[in-house]
PDB file with SEQRES, HELIX, SHEET and CRYST1 records, atoms N, CA, C and O in Angstrom:
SEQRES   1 A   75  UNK UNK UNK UNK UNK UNK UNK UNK UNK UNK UNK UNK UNK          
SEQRES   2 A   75  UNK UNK UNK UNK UNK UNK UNK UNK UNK UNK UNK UNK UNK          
SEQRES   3 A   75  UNK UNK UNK UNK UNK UNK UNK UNK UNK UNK UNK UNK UNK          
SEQRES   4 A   75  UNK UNK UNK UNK UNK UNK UNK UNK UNK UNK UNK UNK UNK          
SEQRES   5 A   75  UNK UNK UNK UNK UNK UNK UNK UNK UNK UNK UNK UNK UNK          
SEQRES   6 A   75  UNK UNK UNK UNK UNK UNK UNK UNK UNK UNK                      
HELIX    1 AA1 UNK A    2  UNK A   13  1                                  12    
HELIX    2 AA2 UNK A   21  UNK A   25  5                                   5    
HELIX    3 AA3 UNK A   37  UNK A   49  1                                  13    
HELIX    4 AA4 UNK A   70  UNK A   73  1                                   4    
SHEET    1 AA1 2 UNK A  57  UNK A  60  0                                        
SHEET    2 AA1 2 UNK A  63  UNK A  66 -1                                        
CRYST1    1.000    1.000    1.000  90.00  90.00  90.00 P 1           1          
ATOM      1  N   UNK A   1       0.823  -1.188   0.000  1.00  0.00           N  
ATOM      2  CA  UNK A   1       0.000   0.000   0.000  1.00  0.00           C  
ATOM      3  C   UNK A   1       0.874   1.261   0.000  1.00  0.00           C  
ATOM      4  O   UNK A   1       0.525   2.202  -0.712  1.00  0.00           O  
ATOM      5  N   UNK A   2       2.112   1.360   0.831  1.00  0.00           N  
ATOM      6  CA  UNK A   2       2.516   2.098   0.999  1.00  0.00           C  
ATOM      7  C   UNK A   2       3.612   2.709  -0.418  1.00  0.00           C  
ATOM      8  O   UNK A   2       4.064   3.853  -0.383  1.00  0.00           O  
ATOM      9  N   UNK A   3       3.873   1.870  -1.440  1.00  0.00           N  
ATOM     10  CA  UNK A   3       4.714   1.687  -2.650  1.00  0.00           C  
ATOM     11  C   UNK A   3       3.878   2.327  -3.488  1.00  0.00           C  
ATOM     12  O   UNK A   3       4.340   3.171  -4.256  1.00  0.00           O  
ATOM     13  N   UNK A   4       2.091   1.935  -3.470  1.00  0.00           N  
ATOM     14  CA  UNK A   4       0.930   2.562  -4.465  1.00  0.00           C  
ATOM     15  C   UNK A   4       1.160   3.908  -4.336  1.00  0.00           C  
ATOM     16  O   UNK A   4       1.557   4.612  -5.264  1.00  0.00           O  
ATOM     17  N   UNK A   5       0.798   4.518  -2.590  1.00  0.00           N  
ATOM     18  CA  UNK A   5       0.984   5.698  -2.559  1.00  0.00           C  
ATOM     19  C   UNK A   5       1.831   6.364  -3.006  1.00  0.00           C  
ATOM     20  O   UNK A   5       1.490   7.274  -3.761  1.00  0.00           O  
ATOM     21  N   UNK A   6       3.466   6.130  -2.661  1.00  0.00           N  
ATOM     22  CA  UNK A   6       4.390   6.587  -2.804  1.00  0.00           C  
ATOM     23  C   UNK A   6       4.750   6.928  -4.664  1.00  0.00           C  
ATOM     24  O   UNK A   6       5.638   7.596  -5.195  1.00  0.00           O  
ATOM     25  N   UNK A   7       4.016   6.410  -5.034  1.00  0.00           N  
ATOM     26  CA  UNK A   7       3.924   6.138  -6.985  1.00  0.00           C  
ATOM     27  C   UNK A   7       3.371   7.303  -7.241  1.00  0.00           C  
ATOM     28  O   UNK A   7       3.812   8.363  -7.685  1.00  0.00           O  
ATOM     29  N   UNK A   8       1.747   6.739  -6.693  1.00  0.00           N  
ATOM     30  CA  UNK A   8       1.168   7.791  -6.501  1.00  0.00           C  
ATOM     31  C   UNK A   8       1.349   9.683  -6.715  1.00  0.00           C  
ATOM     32  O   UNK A   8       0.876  10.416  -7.584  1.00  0.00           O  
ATOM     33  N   UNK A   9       2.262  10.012  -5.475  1.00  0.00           N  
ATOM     34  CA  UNK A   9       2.321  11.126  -5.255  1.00  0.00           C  
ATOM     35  C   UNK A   9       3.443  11.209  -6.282  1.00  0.00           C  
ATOM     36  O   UNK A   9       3.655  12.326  -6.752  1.00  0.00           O  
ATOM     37  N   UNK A  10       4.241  10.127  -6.725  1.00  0.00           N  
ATOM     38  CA  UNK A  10       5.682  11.473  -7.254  1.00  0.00           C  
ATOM     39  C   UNK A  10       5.029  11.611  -8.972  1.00  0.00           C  
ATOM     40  O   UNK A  10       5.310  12.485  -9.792  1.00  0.00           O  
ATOM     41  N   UNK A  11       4.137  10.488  -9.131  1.00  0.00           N  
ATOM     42  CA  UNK A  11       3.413  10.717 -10.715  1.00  0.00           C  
ATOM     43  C   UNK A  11       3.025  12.336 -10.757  1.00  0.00           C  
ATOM     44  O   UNK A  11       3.380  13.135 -11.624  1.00  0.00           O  
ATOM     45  N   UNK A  12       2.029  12.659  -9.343  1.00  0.00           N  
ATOM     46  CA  UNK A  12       1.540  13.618  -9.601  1.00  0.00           C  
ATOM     47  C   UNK A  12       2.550  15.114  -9.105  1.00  0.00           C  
ATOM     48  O   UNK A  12       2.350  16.235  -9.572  1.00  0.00           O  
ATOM     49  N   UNK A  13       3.257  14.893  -8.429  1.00  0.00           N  
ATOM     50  CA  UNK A  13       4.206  15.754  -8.487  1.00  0.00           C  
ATOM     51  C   UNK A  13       5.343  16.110  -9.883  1.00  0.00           C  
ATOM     52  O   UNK A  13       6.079  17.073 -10.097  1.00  0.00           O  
ATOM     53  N   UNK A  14       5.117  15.065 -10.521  1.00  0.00           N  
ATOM     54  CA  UNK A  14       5.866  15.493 -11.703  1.00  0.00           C  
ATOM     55  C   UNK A  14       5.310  15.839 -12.464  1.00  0.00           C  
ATOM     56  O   UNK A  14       5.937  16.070 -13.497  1.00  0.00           O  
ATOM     57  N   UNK A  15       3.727  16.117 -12.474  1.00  0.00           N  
ATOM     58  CA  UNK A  15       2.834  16.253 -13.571  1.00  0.00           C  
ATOM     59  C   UNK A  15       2.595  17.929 -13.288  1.00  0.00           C  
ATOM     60  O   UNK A  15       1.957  18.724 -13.977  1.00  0.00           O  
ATOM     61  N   UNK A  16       3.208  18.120 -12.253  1.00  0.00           N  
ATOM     62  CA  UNK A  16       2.678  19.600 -11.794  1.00  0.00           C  
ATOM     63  C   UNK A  16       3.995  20.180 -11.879  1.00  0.00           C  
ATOM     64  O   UNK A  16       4.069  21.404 -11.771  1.00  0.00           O  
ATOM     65  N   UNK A  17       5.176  19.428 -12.077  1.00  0.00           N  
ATOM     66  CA  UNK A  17       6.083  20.282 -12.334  1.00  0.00           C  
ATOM     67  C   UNK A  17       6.652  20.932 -13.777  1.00  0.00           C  
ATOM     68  O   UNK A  17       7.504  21.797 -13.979  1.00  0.00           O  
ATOM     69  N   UNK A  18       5.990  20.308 -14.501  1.00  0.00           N  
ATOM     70  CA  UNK A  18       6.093  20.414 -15.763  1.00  0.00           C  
ATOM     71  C   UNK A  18       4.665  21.227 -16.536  1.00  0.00           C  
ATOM     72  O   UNK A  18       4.700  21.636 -17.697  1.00  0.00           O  
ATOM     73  N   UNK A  19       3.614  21.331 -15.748  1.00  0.00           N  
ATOM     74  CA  UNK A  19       2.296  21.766 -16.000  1.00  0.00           C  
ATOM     75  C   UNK A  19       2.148  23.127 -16.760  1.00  0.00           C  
ATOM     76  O   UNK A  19       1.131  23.328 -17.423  1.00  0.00           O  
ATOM     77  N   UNK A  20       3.264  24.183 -16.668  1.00  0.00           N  
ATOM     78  CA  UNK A  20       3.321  25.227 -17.194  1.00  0.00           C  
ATOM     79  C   UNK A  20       4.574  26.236 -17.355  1.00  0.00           C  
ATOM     80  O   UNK A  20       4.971  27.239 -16.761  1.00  0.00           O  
ATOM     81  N   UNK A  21       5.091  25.290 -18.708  1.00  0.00           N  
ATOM     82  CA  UNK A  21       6.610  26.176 -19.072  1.00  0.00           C  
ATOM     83  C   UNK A  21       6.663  26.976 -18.889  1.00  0.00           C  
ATOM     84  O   UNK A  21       7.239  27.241 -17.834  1.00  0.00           O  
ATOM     85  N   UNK A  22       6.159  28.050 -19.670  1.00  0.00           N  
ATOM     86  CA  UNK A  22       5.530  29.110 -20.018  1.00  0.00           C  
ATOM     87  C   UNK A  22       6.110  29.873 -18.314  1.00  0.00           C  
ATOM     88  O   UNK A  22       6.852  30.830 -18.533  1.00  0.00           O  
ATOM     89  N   UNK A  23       5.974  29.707 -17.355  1.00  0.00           N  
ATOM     90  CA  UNK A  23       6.205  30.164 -15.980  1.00  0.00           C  
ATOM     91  C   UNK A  23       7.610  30.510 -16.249  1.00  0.00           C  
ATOM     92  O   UNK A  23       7.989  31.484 -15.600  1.00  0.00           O  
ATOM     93  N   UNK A  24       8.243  30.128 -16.812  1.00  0.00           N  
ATOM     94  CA  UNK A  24       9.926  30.763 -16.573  1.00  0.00           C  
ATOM     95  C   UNK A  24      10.154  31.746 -16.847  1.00  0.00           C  
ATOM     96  O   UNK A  24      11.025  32.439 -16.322  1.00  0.00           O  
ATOM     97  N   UNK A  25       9.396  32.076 -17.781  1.00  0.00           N  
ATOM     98  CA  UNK A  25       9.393  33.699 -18.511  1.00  0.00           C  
ATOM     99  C   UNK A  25       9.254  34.510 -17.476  1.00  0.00           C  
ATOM    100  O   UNK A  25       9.875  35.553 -17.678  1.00  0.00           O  
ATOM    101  N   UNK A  26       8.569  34.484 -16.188  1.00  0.00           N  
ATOM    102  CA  UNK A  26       8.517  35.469 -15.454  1.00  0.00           C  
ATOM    103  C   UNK A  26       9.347  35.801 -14.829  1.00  0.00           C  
ATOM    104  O   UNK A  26      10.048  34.898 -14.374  1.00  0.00           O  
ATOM    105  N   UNK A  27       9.709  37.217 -14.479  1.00  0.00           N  
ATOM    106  CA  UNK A  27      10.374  38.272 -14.140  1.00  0.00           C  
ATOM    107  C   UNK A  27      10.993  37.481 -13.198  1.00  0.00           C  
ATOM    108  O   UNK A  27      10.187  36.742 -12.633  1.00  0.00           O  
ATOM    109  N   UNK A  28      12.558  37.324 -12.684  1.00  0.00           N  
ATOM    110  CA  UNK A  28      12.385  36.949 -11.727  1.00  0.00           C  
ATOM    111  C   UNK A  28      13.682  37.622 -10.502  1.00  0.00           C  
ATOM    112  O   UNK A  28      14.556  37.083  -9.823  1.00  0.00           O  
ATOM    113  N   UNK A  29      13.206  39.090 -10.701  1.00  0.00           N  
ATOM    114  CA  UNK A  29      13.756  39.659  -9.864  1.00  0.00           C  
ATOM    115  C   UNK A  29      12.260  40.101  -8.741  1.00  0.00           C  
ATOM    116  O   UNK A  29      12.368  40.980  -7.886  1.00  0.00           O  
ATOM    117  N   UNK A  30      11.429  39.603  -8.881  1.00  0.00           N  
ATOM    118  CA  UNK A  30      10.209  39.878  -8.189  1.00  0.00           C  
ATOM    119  C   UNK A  30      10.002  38.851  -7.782  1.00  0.00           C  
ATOM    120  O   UNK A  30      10.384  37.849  -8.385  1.00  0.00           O  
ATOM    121  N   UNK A  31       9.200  38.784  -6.409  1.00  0.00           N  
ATOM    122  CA  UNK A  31       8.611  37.550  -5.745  1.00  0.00           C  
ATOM    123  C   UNK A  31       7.134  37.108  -6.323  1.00  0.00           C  
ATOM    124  O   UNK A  31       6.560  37.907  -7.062  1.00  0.00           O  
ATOM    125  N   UNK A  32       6.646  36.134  -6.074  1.00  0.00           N  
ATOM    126  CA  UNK A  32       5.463  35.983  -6.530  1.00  0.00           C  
ATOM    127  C   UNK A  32       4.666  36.652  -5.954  1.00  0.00           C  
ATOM    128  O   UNK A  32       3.525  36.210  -6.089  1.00  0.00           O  
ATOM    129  N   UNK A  33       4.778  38.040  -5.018  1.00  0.00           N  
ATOM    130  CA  UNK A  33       3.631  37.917  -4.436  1.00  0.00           C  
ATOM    131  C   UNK A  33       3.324  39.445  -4.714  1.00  0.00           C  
ATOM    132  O   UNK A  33       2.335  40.084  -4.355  1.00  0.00           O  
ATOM    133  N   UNK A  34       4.622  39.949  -5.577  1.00  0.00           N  
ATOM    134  CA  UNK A  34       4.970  41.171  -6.301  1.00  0.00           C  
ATOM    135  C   UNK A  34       4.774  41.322  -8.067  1.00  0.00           C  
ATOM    136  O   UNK A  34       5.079  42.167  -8.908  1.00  0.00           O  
ATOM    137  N   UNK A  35       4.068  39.950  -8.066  1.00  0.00           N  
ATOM    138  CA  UNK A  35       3.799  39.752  -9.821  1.00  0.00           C  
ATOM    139  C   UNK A  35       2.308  40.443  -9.730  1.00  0.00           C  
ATOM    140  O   UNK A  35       1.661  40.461  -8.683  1.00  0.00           O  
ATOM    141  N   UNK A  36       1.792  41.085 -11.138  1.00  0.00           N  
ATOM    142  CA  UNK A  36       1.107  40.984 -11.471  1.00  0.00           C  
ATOM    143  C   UNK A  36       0.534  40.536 -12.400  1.00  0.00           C  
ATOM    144  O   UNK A  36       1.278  39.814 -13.064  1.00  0.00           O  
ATOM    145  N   UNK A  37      -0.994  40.657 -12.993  1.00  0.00           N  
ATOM    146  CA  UNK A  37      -1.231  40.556 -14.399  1.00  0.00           C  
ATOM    147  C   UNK A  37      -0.603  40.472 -15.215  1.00  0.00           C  
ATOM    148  O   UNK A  37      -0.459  39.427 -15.850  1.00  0.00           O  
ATOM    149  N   UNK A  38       0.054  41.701 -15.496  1.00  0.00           N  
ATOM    150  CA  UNK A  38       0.660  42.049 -16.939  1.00  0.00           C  
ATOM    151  C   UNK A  38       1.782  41.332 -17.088  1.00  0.00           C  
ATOM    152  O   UNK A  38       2.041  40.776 -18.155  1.00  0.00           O  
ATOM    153  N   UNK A  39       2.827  41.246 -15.684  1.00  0.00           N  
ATOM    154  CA  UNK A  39       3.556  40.112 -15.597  1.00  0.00           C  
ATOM    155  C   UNK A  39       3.325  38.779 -16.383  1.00  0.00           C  
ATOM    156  O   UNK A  39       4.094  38.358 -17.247  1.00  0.00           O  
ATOM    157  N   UNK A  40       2.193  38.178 -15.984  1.00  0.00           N  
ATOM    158  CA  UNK A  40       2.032  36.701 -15.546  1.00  0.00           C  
ATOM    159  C   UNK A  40       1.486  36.366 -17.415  1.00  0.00           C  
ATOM    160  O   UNK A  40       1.532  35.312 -18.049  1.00  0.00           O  
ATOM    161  N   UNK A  41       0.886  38.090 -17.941  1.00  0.00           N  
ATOM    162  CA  UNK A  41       0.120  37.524 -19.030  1.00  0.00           C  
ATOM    163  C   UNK A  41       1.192  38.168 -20.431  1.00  0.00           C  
ATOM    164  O   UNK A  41       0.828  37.926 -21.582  1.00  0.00           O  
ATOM    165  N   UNK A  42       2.175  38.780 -20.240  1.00  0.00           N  
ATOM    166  CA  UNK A  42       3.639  38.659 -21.163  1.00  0.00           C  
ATOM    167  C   UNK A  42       4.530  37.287 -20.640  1.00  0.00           C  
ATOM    168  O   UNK A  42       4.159  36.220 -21.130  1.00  0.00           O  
ATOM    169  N   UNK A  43       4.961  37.271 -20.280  1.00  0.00           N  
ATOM    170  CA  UNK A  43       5.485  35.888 -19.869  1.00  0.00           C  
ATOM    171  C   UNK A  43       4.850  34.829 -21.016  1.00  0.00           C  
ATOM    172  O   UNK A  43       5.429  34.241 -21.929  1.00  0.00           O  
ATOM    173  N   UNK A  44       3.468  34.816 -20.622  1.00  0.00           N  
ATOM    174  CA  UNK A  44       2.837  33.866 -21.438  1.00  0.00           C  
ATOM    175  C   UNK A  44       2.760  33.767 -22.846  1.00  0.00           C  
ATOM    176  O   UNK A  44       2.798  32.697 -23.454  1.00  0.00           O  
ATOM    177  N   UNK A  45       2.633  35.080 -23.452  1.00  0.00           N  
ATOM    178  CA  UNK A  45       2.697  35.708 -24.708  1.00  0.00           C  
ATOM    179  C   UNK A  45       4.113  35.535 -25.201  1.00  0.00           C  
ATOM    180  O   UNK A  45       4.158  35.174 -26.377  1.00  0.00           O  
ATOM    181  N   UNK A  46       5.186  35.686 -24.656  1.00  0.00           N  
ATOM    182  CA  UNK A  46       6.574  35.553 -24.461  1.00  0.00           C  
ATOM    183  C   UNK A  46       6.930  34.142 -25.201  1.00  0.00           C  
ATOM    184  O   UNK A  46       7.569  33.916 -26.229  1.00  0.00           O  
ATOM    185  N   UNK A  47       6.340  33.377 -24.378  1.00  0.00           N  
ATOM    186  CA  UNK A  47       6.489  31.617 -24.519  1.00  0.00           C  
ATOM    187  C   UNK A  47       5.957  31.127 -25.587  1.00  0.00           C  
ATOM    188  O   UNK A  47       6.506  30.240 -26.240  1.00  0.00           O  
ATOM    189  N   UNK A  48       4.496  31.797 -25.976  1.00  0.00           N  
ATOM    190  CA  UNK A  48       4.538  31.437 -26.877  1.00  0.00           C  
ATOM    191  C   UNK A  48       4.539  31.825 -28.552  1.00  0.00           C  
ATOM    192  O   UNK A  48       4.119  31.156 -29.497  1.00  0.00           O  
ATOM    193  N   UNK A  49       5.114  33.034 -28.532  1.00  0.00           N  
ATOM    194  CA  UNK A  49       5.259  33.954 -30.087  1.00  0.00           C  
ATOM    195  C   UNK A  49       5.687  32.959 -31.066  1.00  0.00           C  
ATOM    196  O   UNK A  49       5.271  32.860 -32.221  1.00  0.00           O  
ATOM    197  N   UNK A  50       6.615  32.187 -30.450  1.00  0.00           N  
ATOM    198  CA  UNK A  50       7.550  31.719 -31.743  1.00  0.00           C  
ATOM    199  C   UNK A  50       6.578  30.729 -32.240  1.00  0.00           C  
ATOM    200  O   UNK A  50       7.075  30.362 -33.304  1.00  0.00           O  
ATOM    201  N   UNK A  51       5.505  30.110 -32.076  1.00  0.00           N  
ATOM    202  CA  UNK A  51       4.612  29.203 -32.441  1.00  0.00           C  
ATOM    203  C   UNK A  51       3.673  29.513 -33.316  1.00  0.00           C  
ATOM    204  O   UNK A  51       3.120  28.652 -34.000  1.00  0.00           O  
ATOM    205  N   UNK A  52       3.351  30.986 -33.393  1.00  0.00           N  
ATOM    206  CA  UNK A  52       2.220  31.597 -34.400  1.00  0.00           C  
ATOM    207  C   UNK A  52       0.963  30.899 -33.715  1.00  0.00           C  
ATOM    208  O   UNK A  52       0.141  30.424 -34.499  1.00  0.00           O  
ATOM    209  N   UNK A  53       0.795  30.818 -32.815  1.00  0.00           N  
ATOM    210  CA  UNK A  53      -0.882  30.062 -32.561  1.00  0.00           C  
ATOM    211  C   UNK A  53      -1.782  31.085 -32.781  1.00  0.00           C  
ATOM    212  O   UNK A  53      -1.761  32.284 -32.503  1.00  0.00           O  
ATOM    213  N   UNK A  54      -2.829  30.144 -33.511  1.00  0.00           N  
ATOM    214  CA  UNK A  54      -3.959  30.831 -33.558  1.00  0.00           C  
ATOM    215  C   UNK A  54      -5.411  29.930 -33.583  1.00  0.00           C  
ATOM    216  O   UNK A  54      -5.524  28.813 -34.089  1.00  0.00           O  
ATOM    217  N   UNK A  55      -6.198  30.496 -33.088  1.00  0.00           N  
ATOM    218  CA  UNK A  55      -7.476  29.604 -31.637  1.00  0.00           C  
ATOM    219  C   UNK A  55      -6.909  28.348 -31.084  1.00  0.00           C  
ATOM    220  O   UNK A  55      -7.414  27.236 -30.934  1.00  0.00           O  
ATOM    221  N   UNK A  56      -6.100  28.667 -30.904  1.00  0.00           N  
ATOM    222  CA  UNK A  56      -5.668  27.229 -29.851  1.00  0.00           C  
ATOM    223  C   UNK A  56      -4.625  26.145 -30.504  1.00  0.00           C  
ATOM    224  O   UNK A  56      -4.326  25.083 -29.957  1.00  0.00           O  
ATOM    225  N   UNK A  57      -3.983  26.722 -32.122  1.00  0.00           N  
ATOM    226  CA  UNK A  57      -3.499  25.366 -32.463  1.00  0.00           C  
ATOM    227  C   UNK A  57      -2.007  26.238 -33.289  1.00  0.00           C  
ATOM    228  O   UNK A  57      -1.994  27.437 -33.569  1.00  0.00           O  
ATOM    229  N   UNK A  58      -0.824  25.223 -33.551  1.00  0.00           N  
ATOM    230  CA  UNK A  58       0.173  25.740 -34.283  1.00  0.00           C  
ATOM    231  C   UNK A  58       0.442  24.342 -35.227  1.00  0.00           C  
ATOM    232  O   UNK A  58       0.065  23.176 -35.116  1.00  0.00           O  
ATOM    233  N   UNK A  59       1.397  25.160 -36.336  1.00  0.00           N  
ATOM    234  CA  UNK A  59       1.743  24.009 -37.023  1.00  0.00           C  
ATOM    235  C   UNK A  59       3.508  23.675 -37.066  1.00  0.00           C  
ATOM    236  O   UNK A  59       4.479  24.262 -37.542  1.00  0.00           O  
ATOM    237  N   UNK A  60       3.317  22.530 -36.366  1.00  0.00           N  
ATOM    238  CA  UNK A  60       5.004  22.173 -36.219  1.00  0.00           C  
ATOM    239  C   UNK A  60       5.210  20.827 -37.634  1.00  0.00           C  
ATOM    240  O   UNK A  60       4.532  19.838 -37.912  1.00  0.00           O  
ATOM    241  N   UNK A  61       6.382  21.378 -38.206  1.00  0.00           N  
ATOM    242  CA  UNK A  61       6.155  20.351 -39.332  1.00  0.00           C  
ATOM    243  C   UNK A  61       5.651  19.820 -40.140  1.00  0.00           C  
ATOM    244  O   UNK A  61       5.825  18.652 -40.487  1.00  0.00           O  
ATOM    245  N   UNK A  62       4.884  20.665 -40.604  1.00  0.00           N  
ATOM    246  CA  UNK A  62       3.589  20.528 -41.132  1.00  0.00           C  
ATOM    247  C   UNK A  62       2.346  19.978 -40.432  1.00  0.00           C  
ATOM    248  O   UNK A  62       1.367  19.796 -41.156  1.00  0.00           O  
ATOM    249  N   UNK A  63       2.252  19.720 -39.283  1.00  0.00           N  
ATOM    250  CA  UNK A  63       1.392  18.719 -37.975  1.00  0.00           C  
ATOM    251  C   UNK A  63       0.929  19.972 -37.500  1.00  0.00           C  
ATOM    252  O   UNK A  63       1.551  20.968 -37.132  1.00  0.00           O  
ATOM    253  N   UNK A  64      -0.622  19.662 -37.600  1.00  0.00           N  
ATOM    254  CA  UNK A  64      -1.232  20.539 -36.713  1.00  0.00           C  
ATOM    255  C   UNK A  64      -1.281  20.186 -35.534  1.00  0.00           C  
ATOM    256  O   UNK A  64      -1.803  19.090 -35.329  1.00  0.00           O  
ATOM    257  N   UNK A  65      -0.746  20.997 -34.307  1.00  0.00           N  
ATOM    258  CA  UNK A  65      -0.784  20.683 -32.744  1.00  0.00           C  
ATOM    259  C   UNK A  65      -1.401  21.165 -32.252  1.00  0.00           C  
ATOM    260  O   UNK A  65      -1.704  22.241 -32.768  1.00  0.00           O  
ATOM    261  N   UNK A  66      -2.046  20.847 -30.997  1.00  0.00           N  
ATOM    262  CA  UNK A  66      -2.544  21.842 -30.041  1.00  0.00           C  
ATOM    263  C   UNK A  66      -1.941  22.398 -29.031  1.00  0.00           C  
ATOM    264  O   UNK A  66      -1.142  21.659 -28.457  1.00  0.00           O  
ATOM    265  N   UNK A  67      -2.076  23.648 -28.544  1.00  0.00           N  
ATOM    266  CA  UNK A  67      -0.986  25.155 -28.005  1.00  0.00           C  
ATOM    267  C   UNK A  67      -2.023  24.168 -26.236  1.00  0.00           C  
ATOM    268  O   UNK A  67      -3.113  24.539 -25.799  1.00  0.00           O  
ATOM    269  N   UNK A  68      -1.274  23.119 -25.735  1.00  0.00           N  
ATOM    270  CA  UNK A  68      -1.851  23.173 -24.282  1.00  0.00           C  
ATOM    271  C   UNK A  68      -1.887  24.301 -23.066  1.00  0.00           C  
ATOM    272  O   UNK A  68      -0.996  24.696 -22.314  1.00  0.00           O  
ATOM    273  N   UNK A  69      -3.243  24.644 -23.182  1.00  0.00           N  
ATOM    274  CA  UNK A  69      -3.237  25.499 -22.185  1.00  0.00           C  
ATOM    275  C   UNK A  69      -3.223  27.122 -22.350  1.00  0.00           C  
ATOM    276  O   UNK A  69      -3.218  28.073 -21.569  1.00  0.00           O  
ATOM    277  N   UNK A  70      -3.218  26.925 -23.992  1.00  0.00           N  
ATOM    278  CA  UNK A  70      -3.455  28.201 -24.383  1.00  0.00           C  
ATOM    279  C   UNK A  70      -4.996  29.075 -24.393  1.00  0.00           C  
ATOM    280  O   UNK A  70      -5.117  30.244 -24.027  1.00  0.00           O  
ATOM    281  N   UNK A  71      -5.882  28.373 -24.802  1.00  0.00           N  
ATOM    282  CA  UNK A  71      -7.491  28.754 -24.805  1.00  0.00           C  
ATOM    283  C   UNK A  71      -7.956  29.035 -23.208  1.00  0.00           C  
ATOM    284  O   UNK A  71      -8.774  29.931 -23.000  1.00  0.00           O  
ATOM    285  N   UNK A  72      -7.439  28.281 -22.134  1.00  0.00           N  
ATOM    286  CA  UNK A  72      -7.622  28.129 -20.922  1.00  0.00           C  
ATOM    287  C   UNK A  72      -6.992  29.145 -20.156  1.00  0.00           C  
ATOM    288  O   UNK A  72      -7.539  29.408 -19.085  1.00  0.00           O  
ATOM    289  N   UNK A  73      -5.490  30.068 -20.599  1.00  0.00           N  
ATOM    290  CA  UNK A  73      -5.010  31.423 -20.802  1.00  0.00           C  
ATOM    291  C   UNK A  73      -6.375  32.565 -21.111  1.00  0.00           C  
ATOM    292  O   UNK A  73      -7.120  33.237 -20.398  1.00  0.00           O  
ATOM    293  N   UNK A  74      -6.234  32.380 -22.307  1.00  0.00           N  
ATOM    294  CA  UNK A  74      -7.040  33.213 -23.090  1.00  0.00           C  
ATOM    295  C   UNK A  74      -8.350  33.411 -22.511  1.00  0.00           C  
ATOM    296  O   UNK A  74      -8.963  34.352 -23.013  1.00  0.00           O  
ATOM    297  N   UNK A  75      -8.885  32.847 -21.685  1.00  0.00           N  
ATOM    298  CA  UNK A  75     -10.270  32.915 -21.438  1.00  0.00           C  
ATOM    299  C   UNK A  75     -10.345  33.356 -20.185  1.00  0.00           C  
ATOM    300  O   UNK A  75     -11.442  33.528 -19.655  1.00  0.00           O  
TER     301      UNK A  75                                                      
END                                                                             
């Protein structure tokens, strides 16, 4: 039981550490508790220019992808 758990938590700890690249972009001569908006929503814009997305999707390689987490931004 104790091996399930232990699986468990580091699955989901790694799923949250990776959950939003896009976060590095921010400023980081400021604390989080000194960010704002405009901060949090260039950063994001930042991360993702080089992709050209547009409503939610880019094309890598000719492959249309979807921009995760971009519409969920946007809204």
């Amino acid at each position: 039981m104790k091996k399930l758990y232990s699986l468990t938590l580091f699955i989901f700890l790694c799923t949250i550490t990776f959950a939003q690249p896009w976060l590095k972009n921010l400023p980081q001569h400021n604390s989080r508790s000194e960010l704002n908006f405009f901060d949090y929503k260039n950063a994001f814009e930042e991360y993702w220019a080089p992709f050209n997305v547009e409503k939610g999707y880019y094309v890598e390689n000719g492959i249309k992808k979807k921009a995760r987490g971009w519409k969920q931004f946007k809204r």
